[in-house]
N, C-alpha and C positions, 0 to 999 in steps of 0.2 A: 296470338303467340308470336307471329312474324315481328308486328309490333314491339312487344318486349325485347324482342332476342336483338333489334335494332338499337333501340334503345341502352340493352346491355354490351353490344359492341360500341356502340358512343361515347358509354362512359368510360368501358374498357382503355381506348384510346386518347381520351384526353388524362385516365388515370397517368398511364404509359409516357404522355408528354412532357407531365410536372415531375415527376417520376426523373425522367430524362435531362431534365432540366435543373433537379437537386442534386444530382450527385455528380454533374457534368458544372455544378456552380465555379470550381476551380480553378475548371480548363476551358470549355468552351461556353460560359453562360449570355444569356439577356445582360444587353448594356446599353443605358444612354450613350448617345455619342453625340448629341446637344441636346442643352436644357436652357432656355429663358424662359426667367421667370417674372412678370412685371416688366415695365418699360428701362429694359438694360439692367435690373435687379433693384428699381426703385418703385415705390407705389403707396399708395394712400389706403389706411386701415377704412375697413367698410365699405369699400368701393369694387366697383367687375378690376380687376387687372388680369392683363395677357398673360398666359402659357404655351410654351413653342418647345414643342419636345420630337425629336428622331430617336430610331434605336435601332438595332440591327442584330443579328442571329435571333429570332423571334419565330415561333411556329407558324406554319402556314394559317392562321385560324383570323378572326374577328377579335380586336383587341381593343379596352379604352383606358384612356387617361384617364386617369383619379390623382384630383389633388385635396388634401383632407389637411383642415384647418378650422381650429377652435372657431365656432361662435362666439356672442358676445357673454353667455351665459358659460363660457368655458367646454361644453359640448362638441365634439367634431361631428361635423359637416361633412359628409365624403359627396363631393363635388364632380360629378356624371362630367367632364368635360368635351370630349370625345371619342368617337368608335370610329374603325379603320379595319379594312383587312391588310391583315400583311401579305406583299410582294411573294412573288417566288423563289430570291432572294432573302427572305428573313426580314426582310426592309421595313418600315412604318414611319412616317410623319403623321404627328397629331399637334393641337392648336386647340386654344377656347379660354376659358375663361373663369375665373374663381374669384371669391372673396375673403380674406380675414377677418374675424370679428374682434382680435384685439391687437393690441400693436406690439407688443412680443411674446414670442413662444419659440415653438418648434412644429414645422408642418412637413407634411410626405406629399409630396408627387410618386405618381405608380404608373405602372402600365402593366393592367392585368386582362385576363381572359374575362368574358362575359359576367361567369359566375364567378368572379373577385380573384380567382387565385393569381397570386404576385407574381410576375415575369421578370420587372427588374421595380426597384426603388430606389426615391433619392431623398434623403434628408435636409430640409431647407429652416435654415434658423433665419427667425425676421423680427427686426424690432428697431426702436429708435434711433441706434447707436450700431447698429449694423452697418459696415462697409459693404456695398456692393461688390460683387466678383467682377474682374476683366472678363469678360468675353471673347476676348481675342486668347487671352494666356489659359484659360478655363474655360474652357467651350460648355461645359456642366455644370450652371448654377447649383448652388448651396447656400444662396445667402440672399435674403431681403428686407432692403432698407426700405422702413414704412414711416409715413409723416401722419398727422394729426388732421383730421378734416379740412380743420379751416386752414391750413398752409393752400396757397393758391399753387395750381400749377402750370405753365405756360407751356406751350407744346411749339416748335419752330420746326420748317424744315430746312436744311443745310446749315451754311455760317449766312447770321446772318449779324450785320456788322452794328456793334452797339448791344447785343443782348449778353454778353458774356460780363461786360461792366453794367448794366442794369442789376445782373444778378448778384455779383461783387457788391455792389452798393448794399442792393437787398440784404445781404449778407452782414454785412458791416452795421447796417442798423438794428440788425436784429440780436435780443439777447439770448431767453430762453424760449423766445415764438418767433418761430421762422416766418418772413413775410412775403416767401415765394422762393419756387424751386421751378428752375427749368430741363425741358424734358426735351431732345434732340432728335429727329430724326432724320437719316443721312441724305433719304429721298421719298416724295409721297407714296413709294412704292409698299412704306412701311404702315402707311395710313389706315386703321380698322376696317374691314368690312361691316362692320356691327356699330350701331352706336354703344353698347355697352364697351367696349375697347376706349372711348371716351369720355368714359364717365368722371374720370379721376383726374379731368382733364376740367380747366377754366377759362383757361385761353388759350388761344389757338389763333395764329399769327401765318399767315402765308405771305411771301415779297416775292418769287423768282417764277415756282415752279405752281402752275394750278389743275394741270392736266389728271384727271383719277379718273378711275374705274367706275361703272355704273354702281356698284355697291358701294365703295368710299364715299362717292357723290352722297346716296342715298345717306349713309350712317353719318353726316355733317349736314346735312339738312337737318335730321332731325334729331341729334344732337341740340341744334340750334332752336327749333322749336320747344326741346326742354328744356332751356335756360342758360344752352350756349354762350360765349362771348366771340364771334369771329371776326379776327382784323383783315385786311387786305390791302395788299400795298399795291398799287397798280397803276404809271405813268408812261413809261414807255412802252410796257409791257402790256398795257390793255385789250392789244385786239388778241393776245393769245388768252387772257382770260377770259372772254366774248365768248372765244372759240372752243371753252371749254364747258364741263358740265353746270360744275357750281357758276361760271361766269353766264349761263344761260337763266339760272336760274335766279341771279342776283339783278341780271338787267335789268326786268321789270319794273321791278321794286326800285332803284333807282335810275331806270333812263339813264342807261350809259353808252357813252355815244364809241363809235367803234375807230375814230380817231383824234390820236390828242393832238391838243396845241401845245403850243411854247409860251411858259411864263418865265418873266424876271423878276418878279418882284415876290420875297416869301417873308417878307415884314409880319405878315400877318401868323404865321407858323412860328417865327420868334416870339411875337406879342403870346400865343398859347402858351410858353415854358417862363414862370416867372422869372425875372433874375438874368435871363439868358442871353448871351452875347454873340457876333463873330459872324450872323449872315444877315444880310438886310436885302442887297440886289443881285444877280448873277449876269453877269454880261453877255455871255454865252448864250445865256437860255436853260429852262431844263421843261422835261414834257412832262403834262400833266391832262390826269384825265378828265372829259368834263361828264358832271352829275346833273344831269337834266331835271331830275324830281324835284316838284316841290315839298312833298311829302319827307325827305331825309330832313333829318336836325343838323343844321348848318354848324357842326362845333368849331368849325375853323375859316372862315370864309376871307376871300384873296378879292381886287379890285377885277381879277378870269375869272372869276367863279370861286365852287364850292373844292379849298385842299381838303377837311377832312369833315364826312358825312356817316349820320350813323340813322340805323330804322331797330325800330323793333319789330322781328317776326317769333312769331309766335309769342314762347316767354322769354328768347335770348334777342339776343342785341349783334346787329352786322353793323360792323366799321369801315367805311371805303375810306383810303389815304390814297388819293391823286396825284400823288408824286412817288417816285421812287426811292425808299427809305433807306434798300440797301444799296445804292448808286451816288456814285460823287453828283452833287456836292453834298449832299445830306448825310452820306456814308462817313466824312469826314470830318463833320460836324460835330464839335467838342460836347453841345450839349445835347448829343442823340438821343443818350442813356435818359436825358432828363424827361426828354420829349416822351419818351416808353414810359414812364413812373406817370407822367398827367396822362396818357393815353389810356395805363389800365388801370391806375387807381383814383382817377380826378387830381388828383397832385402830386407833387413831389414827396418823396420821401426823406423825413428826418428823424431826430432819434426822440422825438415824442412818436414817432406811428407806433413801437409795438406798445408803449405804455396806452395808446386812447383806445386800440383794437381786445386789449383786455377787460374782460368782466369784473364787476365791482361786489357781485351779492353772493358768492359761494358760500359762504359762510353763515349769511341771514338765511337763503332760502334751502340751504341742503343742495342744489343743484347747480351745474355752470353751464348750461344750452336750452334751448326752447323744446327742442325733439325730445330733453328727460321729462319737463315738464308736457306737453303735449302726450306720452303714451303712460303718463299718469294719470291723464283725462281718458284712456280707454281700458286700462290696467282690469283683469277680470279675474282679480284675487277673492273668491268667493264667500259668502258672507260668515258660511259655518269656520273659514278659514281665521277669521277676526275673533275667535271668541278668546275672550280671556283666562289664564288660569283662576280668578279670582271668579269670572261667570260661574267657572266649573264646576267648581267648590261648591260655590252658592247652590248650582241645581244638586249637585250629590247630598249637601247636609238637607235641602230640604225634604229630600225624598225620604231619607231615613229618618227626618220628624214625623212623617207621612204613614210612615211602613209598620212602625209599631203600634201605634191604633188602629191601623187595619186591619194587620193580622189577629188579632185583640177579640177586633167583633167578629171575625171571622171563624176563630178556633170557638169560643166561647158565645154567642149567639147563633149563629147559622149553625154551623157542624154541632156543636156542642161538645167538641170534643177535644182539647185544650194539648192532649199530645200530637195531636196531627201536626202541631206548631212546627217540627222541623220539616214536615213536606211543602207549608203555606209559604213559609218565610223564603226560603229559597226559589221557591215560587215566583213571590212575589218580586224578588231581587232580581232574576230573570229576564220578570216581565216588563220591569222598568226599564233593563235594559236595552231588550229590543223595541219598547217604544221609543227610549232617545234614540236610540239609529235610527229607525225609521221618521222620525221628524227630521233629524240630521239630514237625512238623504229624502226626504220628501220634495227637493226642488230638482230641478232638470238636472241631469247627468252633465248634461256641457253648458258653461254659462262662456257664453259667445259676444262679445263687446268689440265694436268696429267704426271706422271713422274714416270717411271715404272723400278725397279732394277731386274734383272732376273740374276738368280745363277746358273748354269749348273754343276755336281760335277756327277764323274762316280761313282758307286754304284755296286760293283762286276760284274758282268756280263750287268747288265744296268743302270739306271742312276736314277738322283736325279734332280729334278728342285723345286726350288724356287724363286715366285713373289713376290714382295712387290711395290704396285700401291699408291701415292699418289696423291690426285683427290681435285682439291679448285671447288667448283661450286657455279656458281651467274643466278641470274635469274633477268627479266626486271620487274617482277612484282610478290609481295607476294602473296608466295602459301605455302602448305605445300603438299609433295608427297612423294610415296614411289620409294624409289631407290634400285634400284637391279644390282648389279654387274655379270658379267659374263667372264671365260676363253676367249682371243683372240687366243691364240694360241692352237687348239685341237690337233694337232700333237703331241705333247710334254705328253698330256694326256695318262694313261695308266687308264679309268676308274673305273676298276675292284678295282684299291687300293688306286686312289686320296682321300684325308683326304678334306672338303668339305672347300670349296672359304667360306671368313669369309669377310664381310664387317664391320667397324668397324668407330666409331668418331676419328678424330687425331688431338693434337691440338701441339702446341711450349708452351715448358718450360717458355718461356716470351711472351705476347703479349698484344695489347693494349684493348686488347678485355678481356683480364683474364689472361689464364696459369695456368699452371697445377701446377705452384709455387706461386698462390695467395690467399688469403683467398675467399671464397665463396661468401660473403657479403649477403647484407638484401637482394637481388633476384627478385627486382622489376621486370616485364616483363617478368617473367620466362616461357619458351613454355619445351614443352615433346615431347618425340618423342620413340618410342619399336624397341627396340632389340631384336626377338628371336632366342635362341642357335639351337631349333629345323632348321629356316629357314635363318641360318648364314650371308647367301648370300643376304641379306633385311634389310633394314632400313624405319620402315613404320612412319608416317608423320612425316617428316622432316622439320621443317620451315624454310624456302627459304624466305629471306627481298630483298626487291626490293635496288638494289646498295650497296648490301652484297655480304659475298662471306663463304662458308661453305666447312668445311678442312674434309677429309673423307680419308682410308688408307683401301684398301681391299689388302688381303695375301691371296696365294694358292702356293700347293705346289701338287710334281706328282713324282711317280715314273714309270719311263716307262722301259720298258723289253728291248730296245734294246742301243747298245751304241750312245750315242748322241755325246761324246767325245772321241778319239782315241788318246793313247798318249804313244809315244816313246822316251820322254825325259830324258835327265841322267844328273846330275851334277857330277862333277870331286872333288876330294879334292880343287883346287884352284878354286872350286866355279861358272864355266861357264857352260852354259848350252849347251846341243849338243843334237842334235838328229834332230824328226820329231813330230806332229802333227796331227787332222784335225777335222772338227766338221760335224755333218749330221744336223743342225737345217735347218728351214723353213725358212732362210733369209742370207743376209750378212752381214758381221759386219768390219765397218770402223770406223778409228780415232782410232786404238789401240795401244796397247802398251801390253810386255809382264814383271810380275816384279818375282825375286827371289831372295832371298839372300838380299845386298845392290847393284843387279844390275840392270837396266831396259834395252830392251831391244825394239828393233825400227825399221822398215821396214827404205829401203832408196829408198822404190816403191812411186810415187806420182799417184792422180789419180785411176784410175782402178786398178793399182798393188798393191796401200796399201789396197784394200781389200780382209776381207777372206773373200770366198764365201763357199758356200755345197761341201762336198768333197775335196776342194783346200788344198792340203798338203805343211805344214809351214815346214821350211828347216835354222838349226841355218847357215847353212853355205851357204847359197845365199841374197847376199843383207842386209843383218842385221849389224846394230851397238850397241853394248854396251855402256853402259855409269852409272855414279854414282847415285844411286835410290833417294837419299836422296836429293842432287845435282838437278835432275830433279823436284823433289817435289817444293823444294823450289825455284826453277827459279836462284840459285847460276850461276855466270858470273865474268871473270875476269877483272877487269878496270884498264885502263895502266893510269898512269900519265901523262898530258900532257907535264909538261916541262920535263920528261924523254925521251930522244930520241933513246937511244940503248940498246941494250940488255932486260934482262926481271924487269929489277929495275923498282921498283916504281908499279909495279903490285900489284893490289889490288883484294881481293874476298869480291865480293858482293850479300849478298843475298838478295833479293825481299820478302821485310814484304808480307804476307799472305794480301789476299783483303775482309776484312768481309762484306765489300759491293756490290760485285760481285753478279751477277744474272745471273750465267752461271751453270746450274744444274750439270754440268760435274766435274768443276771443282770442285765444293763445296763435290760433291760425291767420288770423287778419293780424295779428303783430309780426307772425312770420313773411305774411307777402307785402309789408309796408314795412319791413323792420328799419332800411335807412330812413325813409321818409319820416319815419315816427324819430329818430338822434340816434339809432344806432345801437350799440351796448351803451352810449352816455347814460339813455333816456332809460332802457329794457334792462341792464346790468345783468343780462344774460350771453355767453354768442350762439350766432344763429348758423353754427357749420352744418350739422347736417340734412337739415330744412332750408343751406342756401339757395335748392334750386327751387324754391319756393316763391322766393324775394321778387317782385314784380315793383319793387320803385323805378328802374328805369325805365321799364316799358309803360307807365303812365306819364312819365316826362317827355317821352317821344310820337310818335303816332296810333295809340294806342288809348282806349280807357277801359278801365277795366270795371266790371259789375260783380259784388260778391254777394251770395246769398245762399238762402238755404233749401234743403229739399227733403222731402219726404217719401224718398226711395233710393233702396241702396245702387253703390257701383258694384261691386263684387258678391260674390257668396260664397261661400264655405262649406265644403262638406266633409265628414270621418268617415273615411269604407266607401257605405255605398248610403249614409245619413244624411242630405241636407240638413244644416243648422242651422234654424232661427236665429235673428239675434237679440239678445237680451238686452242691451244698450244699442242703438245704431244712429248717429250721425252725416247727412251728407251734405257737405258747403261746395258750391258751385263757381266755378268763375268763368266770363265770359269776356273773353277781350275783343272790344268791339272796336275795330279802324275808324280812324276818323280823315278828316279831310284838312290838312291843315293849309290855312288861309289868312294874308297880313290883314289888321284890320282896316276897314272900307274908309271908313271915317279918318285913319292917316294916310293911306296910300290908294287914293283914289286911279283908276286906270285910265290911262292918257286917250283921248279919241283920236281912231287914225286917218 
């Protein structure tokens, strides 16, 4: 009784507050008093962006941010971002983070009590052609300007000199495809805690300030290890990078010494920008910093040493620049801007770049990205869902050919009794019909189809793993349920430092259902469903339509203490790989292939022998062939001519157009982590925006090779309620980037005896 009566003075008093709170809307109600929304009111569709929200006169209670925004399927997402009690002043600051599923509409930010009821809201319209609000003059965003995946975006902190006219240029070549947007912030004070705060982020350039927080540090590390791009400029300023987190963590990996010397001569940094004129020696001097590794890829190398060095960790890529980029003389340096265009994009920019970065087969294959075509390869549109009106037909006329000589021998032989006819016949029509439901529905309730990328990447002393699950589920009959993902693999778990399994909505750039590139629309039928960041791992009611199918992408990642990849590989000056191998996971992996450089590389084991297994030590010089990476990709073949009868005349190379209608998850996924090496959209006539952090060509050109293959145990699970689900399709490709040792070759540059 006590209990109740507790309970009913609880809700008594929260009645009382909203109560208090609606008829006081006038005079004294809830109100933002800042709202950013996204990086200063810009942000990329389908991606985590920041929320930063204050409010004030707010009941004493537990309050969260909710930001609620269309999925790709047109459905809102109310987005758990965070919970706070309010001050004893009314007070609250909340922060976190949401996504867009399409790139205009109209979305709410809220700040409600526990159990949803609204305290204040704000209405935010976002879409291509949206102005960003001032900040300064409207402290209350209402407005979000959102770009298209593949627009790169480049993150800087302060002025940093030459990037305003990079962006200009950028600007200028581009027609209707943006070929980069930069994002400013004033001091790394603004820098994420989260690597999800980075997601929507491609490059990331640091020259002055390198000092962050133990969480900033962290959420840019591994950032980087998902497919980061980090530049660093650092000559005179070296030993405060040294001194800092990230500079501790980058030493290693390039031996960076903690005092520079003075160079004159940057010949060689001119010779990197084509065309470019106006520095050749400095009289003066300028400092630069020295990169001891042999391991960085020398992309700019000086008569001092190495100006600009890059490695790949994990799946992104670190740039050291040894000079200071935003300091005279280079600050004043006409062709800076140019030096920035080869820096992030391999070359300069002209006004062929948005015409070659365009897809060519929209229209052949129904689709324009790899991510529509890949979750078409998991797509769990159920089979009774397929049937045709013309099937139907066919079963219904057959059955009532059926029905009437049934009933026949029924009334008139058995019964004998020919008026019973109107109890048999309907009977029988009945009966038919509950037998087609019951075949209808005689397959599982949930058909569950998944398709799991696992990264393996050693990590100093132990290792790094990253999942990325993609999950289509259909159900026999509308419901709404909460889903809960979970680790399949606990071995790989180190849980003391796992960052927590995030189940999330995922939808394709194109689809017939909506996309993340279509307008919103009037929203007829629109269902809801919560996201909270507290309980990542959950997605609670989810509407399930009966001969639907619902696209869902859960991500985890682990670092575990011990090495999961052992790797004794070396490449030579001409490029082959040598050495040994092996892996400690919890399975085998067959159908592989190893790639570096422009080479692949290939078991000549069939059977049992093309598998690795646990421990099995891979050996370049047992059984393996070599062959052209590129060549492989593209299924390149020689065809002889038929009326040429000798020698090699009349031989032709033939390459195999790319299959944008394939539904082989392997394939579509090995074109997405080789998509430049294989020509890009030339070769694929696809782009590959939102599977770029996929792309692993550059980490095979630098210190890294990469092994891709397959496995036969999932990375995540799926459950409805309190159901584990099987899955009815499941897929798992592996990749394992194994470091290698890079080494000139013996046989040119033999070492001097001392």
């Amino acid at each position: 009784m006590n209990s109740d009566r507790k309970t009913h003075r609880a809700l008594l008093r929260r009645a009382a507050i909203i109560a208090v709170f609606g008829i006081a809307a006038g005079a004294h109600a809830a109100d933002f008093t800042s709202l950013q929304v996204g990086f200063h009111g810009i942000g990329k569709v389908g991606t985590w962006l920041p929320v930063k929200a204050t409010a004030n006169d707010l009941p004493a209670e537990t309050v969260q941010l909710r930001a609620i925004f269309s999925d790709p399927r047109g459905d809102e997402c109310i987005e758990i971002v965070d919970q706070q009690t309010v001050t004893s002043k009314g007070e609250v600051s909340l922060s976190g983070y949401f996504r867009s599923g399409r790139l205009e509409g109209i979305g709410q930010i809220q700040i409600t009590l526990v159990d949803g009821s609204v305290l204040c809201s704000q209405t935010v319209r976002h879409g291509g052609n949206v102005l960003p609000a001032d900040s300064e003059s409207t402290p209350v965003g209402s407005t979000l300007r959102l770009f298209r995946m593949e627009v790169p975006f480049l993150l800087t902190i302060g002025k940093v000199t030459g990037i305003e006219e990079l962006l200009r240029n950028a600007e200028n070549y581009s027609d209707d495809h943006s070929l980069l947007h930069g994002v400013q912030f004033d001091s790394l004070a603004e820098l994420p805690t989260d690597s999800k705060g980075l997601q929507a982020i491609d490059l990331l350039l640091l020259t002055d300030e390198f000092e962050t927080s133990a969480a900033q540090a962290a959420a840019v590390q591994e950032w980087v290890l998902k497919g980061g791009s980090l530049f660093v400029s650092a000559g005179g300023a070296v030993s405060r990078l040294l001194e800092s987190r990230l500079g501790k963590w980058l030493q290693p990996s390039f031996e960076i010494s903690d005092q520079p010397i003075v160079t004159r001569d940057l010949s060689a940094l001119q010779g990197f920008v084509p065309g470019s004129k106006g520095m050749r020696r400095i009289d003066d001097g300028l400092k630069m910093a020295i990169l001891s590794s042999d391991q960085a890829v020398p992309d700019v190398k000086s008569l001092d040493g190495t100006l600009i060095g890059s490695q790949s960790i994990g799946t992104g890529v670190v740039t050291i620049v040894a000079v200071d980029l935003n300091r005279k003389p280079l600050a004043g340096w006409n062709t800076l801007p140019e030096l920035y265009e080869v820096l992030f994009f391999g070359r300069k920019l002209t006004a062929n770049t948005t015409q070659e970065s365009r897809t060519s087969r929209i229209s052949q294959s129904g689709i324009s990205d790899l991510a529509t075509q890949m979750m078409a390869t998991v797509d769990a549109v159920p089979a009774t869902g397929r049937w045709s009106t013309w099937a139907v037909m066919a079963i219904v006329a057959a059955y009532l050919l059926l029905i009437g000589p049934l009933d026949y021998l029924l009334v008139t032989h058995v019964f004998k009794r020919p008026q019973i006819t109107w109890i048999t016949f309907p009977l029988l029509i009945a009966a038919g019909a509950i037998g087609l439901s019951v075949a209808a529905n005689s397959k599982d309730n949930v058909q569950l189809n998944q398709l799991h990328l696992l990264d393996v990447v050693p990590a100093g002393n132990g290792s790094h793993s990253h999942a990325q699950s993609w999950m289509s589920v259909s159900t026999s009959q509308t419901m709404r349920g909460e889903l809960t993902a979970s680790v399949a693999l606990p071995t790989l778990l180190d849980k003391s430092s796992r960052s927590s399994l995030d189940l999330k909505w995922s939808g394709r750039p194109e689809d017939i259902y909506g996309g993340m590139y279509r307008v919103g629309g009037i929203g007829l039928g629109k269902q809801s469903y919560t996201h909270d960041n507290q309980t990542a791992d959950k997605l609670t009611g989810v509407p399930l339509l009966t001969n639907g199918s619902r696209e869902l992408v859960a991500d985890w990642e682990s670092h575990a203490p011990e090495k999961l990849v052992t790797s004794d590989l070396s490449v030579s000056g001409f490029g082959l790989l040598n050495g040994t191998f092996s892996h400690n996971l919890p399975f085998e992996i067959s159908d592989w292939a190893i790639m570096h450089g422009n080479r692949v590389y290939r078991t000549r084991g069939t059977g049992d022998d093309a598998v690795l297994a646990a421990g099995e030590v891979w050996d370049s010089k047992i059984d393996i062939y070599a062959g052209d990476l590129k060549a492989f990709l593209n299924a390149t073949r020689m065809v002889k001519d038929a009326t040429k009868t000798t020698g090699n005349r009349g031989m032709t190379q033939v390459v195999t157009q790319y299959d944008a209608k394939s539904k082989d998850p392997v394939y579509v996924i090995t074109m997405a982590t080789f998509y430049d090496a294989a020509g890009g959209s030339k070769y694929v006539g696809l782009s590959n925006s939102v599977l770029g952090d996929v792309e692993l060509s550059d980490t095979i050109r630098k210190n890294h090779a990469v092994l891709i293959g397959t496995a036969d145990v999932p990375a995540t699970n799926l459950a409805i309620g309190e159901i584990d689900q099987s899955a009815s399709q499941s897929k798992t490709i592996v990749r394992l980037l194994l470091p290698l040792d890079r080494r000139p070759a013996t046989g040119l540059a033999p070492k001097a005896d001392n």
